[in-house]
Every structure is written in structure tokens, then in C-alpha cells.
Backbone as numpy.savetxt, mean C-alpha at the origin, in Angstrom:
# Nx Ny Nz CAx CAy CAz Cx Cy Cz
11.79 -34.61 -25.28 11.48 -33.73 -26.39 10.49 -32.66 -25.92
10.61 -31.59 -25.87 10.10 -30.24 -25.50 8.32 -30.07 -26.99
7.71 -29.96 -25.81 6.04 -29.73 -27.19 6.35 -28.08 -27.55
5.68 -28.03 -28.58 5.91 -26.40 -28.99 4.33 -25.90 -28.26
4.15 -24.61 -28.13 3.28 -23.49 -28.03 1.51 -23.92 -28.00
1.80 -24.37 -29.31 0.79 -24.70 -29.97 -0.10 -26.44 -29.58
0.76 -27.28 -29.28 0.50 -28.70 -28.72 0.33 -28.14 -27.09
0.72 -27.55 -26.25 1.05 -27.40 -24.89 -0.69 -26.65 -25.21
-1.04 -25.85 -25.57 -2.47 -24.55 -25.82 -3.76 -25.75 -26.43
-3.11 -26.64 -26.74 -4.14 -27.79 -27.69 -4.26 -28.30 -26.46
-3.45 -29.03 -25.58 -3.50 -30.06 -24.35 -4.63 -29.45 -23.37
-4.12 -27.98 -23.18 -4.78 -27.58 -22.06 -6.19 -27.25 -22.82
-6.57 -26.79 -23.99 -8.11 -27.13 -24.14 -8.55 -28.13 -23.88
-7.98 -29.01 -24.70 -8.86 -30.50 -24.54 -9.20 -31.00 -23.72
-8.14 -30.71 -22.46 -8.41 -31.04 -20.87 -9.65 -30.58 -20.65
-9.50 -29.20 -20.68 -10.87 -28.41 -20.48 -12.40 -28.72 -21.03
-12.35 -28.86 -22.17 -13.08 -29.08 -23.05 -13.53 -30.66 -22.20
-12.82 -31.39 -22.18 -13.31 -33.08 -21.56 -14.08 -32.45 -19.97
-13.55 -31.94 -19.77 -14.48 -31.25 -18.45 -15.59 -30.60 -18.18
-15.74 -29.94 -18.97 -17.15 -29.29 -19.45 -17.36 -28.95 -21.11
-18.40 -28.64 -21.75 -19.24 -28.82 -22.74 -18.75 -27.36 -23.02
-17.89 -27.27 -24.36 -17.32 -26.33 -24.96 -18.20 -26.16 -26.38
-18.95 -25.01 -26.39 -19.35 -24.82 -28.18 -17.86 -24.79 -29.34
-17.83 -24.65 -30.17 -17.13 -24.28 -31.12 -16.06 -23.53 -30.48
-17.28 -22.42 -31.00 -16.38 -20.64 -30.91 -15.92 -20.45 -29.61
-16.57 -21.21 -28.35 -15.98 -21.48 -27.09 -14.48 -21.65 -27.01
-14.16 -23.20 -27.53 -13.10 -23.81 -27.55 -11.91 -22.97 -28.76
-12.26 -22.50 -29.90 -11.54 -21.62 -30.70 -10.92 -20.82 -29.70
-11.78 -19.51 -28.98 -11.93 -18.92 -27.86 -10.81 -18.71 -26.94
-10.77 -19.95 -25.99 -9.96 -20.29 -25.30 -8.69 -20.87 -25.33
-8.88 -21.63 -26.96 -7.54 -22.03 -27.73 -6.34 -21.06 -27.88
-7.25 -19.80 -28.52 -6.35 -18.53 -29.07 -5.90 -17.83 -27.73
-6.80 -17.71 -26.70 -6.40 -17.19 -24.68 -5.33 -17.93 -24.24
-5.14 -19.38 -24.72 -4.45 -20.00 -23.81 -2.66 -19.79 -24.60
-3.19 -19.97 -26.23 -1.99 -19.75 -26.52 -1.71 -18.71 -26.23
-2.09 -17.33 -26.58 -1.40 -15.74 -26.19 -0.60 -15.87 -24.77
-1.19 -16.33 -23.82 -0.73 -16.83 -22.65 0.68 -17.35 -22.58
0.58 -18.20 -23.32 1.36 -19.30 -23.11 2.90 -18.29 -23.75
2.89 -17.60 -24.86 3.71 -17.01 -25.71 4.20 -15.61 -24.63
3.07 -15.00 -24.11 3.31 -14.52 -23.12 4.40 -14.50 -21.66
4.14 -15.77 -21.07 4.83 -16.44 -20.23 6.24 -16.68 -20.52
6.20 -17.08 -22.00 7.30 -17.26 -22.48 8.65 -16.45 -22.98
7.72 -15.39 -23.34 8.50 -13.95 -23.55 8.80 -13.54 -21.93
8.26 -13.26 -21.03 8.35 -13.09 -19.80 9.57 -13.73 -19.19
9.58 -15.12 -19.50 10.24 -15.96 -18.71 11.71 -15.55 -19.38
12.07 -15.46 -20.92 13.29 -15.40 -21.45 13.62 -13.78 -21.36
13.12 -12.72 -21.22 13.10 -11.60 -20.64 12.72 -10.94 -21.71
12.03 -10.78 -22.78 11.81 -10.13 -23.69 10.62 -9.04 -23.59
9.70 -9.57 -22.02 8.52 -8.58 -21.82 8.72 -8.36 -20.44
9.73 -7.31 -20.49 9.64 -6.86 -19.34 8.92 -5.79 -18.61
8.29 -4.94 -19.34 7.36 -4.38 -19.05 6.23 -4.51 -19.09
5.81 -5.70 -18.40 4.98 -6.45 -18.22 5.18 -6.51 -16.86
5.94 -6.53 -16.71 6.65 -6.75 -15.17 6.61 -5.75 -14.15
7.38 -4.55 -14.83 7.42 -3.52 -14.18 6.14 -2.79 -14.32
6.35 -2.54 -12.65 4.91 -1.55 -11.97 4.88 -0.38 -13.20
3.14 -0.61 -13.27 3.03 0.67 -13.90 3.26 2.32 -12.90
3.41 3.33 -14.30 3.78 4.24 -13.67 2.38 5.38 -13.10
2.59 6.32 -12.23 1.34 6.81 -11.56 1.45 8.02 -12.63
0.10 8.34 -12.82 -0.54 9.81 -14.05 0.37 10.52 -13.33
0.46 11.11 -12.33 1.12 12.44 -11.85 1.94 11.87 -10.42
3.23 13.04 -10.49 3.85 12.57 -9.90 3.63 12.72 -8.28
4.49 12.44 -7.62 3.77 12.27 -6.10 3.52 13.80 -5.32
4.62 14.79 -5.77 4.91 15.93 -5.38 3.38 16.70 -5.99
2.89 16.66 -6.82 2.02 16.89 -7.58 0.37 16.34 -7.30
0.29 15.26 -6.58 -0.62 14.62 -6.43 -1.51 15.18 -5.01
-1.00 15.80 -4.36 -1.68 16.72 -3.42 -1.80 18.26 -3.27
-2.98 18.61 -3.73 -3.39 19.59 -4.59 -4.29 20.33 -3.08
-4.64 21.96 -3.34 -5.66 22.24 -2.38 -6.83 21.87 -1.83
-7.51 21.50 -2.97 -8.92 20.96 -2.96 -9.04 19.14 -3.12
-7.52 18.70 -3.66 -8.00 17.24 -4.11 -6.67 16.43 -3.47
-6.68 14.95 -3.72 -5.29 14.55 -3.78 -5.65 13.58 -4.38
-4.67 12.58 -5.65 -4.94 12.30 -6.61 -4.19 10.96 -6.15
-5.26 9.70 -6.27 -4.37 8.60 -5.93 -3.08 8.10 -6.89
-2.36 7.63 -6.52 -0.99 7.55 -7.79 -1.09 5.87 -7.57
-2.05 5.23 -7.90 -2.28 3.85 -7.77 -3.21 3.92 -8.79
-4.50 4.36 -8.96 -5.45 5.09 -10.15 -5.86 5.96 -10.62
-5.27 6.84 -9.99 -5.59 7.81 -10.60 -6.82 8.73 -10.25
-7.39 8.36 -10.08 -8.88 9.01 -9.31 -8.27 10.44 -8.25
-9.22 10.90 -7.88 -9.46 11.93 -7.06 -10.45 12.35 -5.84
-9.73 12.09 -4.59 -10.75 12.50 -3.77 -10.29 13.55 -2.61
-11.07 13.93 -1.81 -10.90 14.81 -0.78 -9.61 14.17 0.52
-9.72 12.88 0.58 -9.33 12.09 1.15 -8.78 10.74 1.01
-7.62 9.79 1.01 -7.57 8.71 0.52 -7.68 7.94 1.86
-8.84 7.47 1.69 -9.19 6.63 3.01 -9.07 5.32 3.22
-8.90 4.78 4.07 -8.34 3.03 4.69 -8.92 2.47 3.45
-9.94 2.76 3.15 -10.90 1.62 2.54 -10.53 1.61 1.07
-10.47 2.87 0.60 -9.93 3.15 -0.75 -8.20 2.26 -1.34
-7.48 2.68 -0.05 -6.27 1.77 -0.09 -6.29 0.50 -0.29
-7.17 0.06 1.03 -7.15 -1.64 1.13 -7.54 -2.10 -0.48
-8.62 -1.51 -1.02 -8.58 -1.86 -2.13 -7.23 -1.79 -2.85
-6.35 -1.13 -3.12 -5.13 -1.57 -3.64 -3.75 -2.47 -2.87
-4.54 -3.00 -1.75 -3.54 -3.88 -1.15 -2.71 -3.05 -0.59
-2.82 -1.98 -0.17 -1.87 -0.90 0.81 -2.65 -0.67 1.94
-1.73 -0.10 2.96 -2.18 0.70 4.57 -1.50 1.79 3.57
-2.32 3.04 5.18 -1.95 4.38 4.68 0.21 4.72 4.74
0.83 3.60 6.01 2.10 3.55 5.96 2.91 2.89 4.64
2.06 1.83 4.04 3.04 1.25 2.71 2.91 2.25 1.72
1.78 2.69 1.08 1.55 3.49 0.51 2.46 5.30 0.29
2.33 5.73 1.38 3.82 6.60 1.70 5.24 6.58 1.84
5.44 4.90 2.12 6.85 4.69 1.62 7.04 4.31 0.20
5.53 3.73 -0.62 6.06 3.34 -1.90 6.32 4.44 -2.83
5.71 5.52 -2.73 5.84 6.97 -3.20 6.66 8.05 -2.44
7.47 7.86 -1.67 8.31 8.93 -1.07 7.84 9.78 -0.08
6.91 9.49 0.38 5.72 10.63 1.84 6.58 10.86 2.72
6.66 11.73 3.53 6.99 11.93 4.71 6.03 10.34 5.58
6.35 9.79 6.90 5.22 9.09 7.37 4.19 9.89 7.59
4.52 11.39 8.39 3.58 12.07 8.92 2.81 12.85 8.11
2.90 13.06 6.95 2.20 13.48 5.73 0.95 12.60 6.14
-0.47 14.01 5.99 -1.90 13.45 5.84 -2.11 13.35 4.14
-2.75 11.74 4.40 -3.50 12.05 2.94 -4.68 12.22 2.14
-4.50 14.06 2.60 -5.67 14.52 2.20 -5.40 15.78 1.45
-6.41 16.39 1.25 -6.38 17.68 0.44 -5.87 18.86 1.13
-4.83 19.68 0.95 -4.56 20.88 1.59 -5.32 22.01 2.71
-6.37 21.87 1.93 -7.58 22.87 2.46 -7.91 21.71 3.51
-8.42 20.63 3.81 -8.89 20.05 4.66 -7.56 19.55 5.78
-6.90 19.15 5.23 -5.44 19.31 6.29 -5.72 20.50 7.42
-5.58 21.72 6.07 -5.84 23.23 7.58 -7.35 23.35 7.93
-8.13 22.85 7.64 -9.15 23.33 8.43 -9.19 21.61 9.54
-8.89 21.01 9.57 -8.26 20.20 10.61 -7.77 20.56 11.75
-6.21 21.50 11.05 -5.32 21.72 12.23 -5.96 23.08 12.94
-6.86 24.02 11.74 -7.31 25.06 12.85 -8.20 24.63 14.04
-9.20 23.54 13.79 -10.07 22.78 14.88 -9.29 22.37 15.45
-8.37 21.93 15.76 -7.88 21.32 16.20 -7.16 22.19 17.76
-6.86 23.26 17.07 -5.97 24.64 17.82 -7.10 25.63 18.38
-8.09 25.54 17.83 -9.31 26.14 18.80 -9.63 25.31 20.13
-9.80 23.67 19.81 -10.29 23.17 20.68 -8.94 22.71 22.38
-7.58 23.35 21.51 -6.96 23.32 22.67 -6.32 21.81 22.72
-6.05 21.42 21.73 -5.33 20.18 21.48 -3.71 20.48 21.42
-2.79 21.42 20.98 -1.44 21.36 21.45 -1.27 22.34 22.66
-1.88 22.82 23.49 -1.45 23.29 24.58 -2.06 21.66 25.85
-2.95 20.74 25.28 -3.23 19.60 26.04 -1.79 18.27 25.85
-1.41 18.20 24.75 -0.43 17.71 24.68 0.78 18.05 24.97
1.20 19.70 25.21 2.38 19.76 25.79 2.12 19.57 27.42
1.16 19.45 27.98 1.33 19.42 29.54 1.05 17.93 29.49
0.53 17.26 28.50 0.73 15.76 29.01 2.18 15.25 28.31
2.59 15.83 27.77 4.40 15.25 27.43 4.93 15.66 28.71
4.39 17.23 29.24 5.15 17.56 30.30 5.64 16.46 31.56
4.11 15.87 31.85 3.69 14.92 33.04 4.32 13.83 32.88
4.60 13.06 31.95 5.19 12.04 31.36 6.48 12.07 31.88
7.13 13.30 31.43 8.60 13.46 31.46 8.64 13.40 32.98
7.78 13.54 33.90 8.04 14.38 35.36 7.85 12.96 35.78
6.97 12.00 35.14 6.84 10.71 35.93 8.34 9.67 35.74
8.27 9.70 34.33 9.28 8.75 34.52 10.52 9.28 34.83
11.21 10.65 35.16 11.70 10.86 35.69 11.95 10.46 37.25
10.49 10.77 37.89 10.54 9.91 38.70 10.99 8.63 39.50
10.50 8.27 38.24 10.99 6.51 38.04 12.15 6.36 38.25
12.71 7.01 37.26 14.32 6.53 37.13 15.30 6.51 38.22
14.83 7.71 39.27 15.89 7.98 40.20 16.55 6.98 41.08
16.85 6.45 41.48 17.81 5.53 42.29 17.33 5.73 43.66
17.26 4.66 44.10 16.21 5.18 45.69 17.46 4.01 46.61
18.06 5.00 47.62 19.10 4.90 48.48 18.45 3.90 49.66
18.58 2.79 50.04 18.43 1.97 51.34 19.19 1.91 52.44
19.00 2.01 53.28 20.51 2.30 54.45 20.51 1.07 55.14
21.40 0.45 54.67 21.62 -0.95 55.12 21.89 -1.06 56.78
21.45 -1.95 57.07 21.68 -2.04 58.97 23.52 -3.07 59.11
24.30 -2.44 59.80 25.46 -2.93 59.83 25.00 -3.92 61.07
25.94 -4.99 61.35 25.40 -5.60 62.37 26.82 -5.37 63.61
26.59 -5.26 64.59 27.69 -4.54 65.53 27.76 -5.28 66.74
29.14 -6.26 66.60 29.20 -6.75 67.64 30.50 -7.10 68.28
């Protein structure tokens, strides 16, 4: 025989309640928590709350969320110059899950426009893609290297 809602929300107080020292309005309290819960679960389970389920949606959309001056997390919403490791980890993302759960390029920075280019201009003063094309260059020239097939001239034996 199946308990209803209400006996199953009674059980689990009383448990509780025998466990530690419940006032009144305590146990009322936790009576009315456990049932909502319980009705909850239940709607959940037979599919009636499904949006409960489904991820909430982000304030603005992703295309939208990187602005000149800001970029707008689509996890809370907030706003910063930068969405940094630390800011993520707090939502249980790296900067790679996070760009596939919203559509990013991988190589998309996530940061603010204006700081993106004043990035890449330091970056081009200090001589960073004319250093990387001569070390792709070297690369290519080594393992080229490598690869070639190196000829042994076997000794015939003659007799």
C-alpha cells in the first residue's frame, strides 16, 4: 500500500525531530519544506514540472553578451572586463565548456572588445607574430628534416 504525501512529510519529520530538539514552529517549518518537496519531486518525476528541469535561460543572448567595454556572463548575468578562470570555476565551467555551451568560436577571448585590441596591439608592437612565424618556420624545416628517409648502402658480400 503506497503512503500519501502527507504520512511520507510526517515520517521524515519525526525522524528528524527524534534526532534533535525541534520547537513548534521549527517542526511546523520543516513539515510544510518537506512536504512542498515531496509534491515537488513528484510533479517532476510524472513530468508535470518540467521547467524545473530545464536550464535556465541567459538575460542576453550570446551574440550580444560581448560588448566594447564589458562582456556579460550568460550564467549570471553580471558584468565584467573579463570572465576569468575563477569567476567560471565558480559556475562549474573552464573557459572551453563554457564556449561550447553558448556557441563561441574556441578561439574567441572572453573579454571586452576594447581590451581584446589593446592586447593584440601589445602584442604586435612587442613583435609577437613576426616571432611566431619564424618559429612555425623552424619547426617545419626540422621535422622536415626528420622525415626524410636516410639511404644505407648495404655491403654485398662477394665471393
Amino acid at each position: 500500500m503506497t503512503k500519501s504525501l502527507v504520512e511520507m512529510a510526517a515520517e521524515i519529520v519525526q525522524a528528524q525531530g527524534s534526532a534533535t530538539n525541534l520547537s513548534i514552529e521549527e517542526m511546523q517549518t520543516a513539515l510544510q519544506e518537506t512536504f512542498s518537496t515531496l509534491q515537488n519531486l513528484q510533479k517532476m518525476e510524472s513530468g508535470e514540472l518540467s521547467s524545473a528541469i530545464e536550464e535556465k535561460k541567459p538575460a542576453v543572448s550570446p551574440e550580444k553578451s560581448i560588448l566594447k567595454n564589458k562582456i556579460v556572463c550568460l550564467e549570471c548575468g553580471e558584468e565584467f572586463k573579463m570572465l576569468s578562470p575563477k569567476h567560471l570555476r565558480s559556475h562549474k565551467l573552464t573557459g572551453r565548456e563554457y564556449r561550447v555551451k553558448y556557441g563561441f568560436s574556441l578561439r574567441q577571448p572572453l573579454c571586452a572588445k576594447a581590451l581584446s585590441e589593446k592586447r593584440k596591439k601589445a602584442g604586435k608592437a612587442r613583435g609577437i607574430p613576426d616571432a611566431l612565424k619564424k618559429s612555425i618556420a623552424a619547426k617545419k624545416k626540422a621535422n622536415a628534416a626528420k622525415k626524410k628517409p636516410v639511404r644505407r648502402k648495404t655491403k654485398t658480400a662477394a665471393k
